[in-house]
C-alpha positions in Angstrom: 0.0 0.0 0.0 1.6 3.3 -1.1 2.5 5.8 1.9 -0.3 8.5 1.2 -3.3 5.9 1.2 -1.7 4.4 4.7 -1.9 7.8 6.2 -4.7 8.4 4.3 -6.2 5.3 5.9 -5.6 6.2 9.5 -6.7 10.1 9.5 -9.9 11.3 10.6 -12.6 12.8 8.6 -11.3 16.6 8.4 -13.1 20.0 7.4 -14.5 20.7 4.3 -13.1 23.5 2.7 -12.5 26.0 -0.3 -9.0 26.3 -1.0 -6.4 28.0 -3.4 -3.0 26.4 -4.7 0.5 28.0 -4.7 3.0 25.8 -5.6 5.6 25.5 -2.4 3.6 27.3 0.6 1.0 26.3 2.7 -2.4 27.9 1.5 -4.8 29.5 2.8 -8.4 28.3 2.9 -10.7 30.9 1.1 -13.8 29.6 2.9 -13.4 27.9 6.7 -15.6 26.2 8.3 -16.2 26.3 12.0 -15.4 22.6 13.7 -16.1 23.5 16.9 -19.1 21.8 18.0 -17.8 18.5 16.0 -14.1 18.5 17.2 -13.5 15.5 19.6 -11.6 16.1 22.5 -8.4 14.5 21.9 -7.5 10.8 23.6 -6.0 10.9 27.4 -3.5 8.9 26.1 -2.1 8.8 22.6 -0.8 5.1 21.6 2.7 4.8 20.3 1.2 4.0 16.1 -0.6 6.9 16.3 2.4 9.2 17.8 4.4 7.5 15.3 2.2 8.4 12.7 2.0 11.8 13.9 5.4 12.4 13.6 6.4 10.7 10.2 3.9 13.0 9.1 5.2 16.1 10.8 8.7 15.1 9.5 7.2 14.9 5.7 6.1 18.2 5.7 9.5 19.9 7.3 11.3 17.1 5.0 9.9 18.6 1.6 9.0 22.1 2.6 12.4 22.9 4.1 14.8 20.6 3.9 17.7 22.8 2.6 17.3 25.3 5.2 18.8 23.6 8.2 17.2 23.6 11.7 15.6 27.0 12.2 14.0 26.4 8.8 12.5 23.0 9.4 11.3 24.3 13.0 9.6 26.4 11.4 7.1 24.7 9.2 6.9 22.4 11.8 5.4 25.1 13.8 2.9 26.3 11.4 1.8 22.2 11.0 0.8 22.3 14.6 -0.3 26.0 15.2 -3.0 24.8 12.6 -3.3 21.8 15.3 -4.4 24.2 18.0 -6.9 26.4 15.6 -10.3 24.7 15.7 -10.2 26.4 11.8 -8.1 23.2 10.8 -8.1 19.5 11.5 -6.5 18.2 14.8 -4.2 16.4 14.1 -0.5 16.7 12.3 -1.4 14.1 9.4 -4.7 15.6 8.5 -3.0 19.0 8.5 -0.6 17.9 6.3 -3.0 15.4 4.0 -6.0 18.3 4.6 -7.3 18.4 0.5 -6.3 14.8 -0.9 -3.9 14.1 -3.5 -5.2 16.2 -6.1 -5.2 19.8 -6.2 -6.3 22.0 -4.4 -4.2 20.6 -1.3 -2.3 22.3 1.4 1.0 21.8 0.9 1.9 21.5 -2.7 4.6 18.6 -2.5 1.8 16.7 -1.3 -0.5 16.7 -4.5 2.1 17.4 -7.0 2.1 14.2 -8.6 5.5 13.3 -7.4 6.9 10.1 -5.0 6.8 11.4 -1.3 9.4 9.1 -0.4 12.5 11.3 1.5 15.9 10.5 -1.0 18.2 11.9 1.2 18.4 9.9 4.4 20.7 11.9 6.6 18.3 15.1 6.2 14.9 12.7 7.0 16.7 11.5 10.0 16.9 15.1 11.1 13.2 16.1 10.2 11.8 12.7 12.1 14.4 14.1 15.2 13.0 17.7 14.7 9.3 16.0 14.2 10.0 14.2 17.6 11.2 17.2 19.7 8.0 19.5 18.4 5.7 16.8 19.7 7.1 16.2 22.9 9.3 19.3 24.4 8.3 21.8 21.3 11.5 25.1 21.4 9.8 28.7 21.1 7.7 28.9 17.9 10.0 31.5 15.6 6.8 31.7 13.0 5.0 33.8 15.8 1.9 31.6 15.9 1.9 31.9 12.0 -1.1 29.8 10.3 0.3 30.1 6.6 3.5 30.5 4.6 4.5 30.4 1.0 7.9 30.5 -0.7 10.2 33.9 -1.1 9.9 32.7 -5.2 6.1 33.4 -5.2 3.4 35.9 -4.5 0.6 35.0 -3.1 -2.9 36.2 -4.3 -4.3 36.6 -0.2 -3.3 39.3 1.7 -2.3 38.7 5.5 -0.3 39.7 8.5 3.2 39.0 7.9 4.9 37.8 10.5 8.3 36.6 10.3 10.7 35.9 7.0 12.9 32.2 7.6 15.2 30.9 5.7 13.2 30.6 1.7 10.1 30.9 3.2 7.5 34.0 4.4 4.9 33.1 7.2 1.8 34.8 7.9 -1.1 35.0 10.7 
């Protein structure tokens, strides 16, 4: 069974929403809606699979989005995949962030519906996103996005307009 339809396969029903695509960012939704009288409260206790599963998917999204840009870089993406945790605006958990749209456009994070293999290439730098993924789930450093729910690429504009809130490494990030 290919990666995405495991992942797939163990992620809760998420919102339904209206999105646009930018290629390398993390879009915005152009229409939310409101889980909060359908959001479960989250388990007492999580179970290792599912914390496992948490962070291979935590570690995908640092892994593709910023690689190449070293600690502070992967940090934070990271951060914007679990600030979206908290917001009752997005799904609750780190894979459904990440998977939130399918595999087809529109999606959330373009390396995710682009068609390509999701498979990391370069082990030495998904050994350091799944240590990274591990260390935001269980003793998380200061967030350096500033709470930021969004982000796109320095090589693109974007069509929304929001507040900016810190510039990493190739990356913009927005509230």
């Amino acid at each position: 069974m290919p990666i995405k339809k495991l992942l797939l396969s163990m992620a809760k029903p998420g919102i339904v929403l209206v999105l646009g695509v930018l290629s390398g960012c993390a879009t915005t939704p152009t229409e939310i809606v409101d889980k909060s009288a359908t959001r479960a409260d989250p388990p007492a206790r999580a179970t290792a699979p599912v914390v496992a599963a948490q962070q291979r998917c935590l570690a995908l999204a640092m892994y593709w989005e910023a690689r190449g840009e070293g600690r502070h870089g992967m940090v934070a993406v990271g951060s914007v995949v679990l600030n979206r945790v908290a917001d009752r605006r997005f799904p609750n958990t780190a894979c459904d962030v990440v998977f939130q749209g399918g595999e087809t456009p529109p999606c959330q994070f373009s390396w995710w519906c682009d068609g390509k293999s999701d498979r990391p290439t370069h082990q030495g730098l998904w050994r350091t996103s799944l240590t990274l993924a591990n260390e935001l789930l269980t003793d998380p450093p200061g967030d350096p996005t500033q709470g930021a729910l969004f982000f796109h690429s320095t090589s693109i504009k974007p069509p929304w307009k929001r507040t900016r809130v810190a510039h990493i490494g190739n990356h913009v990030f927005y509230r």
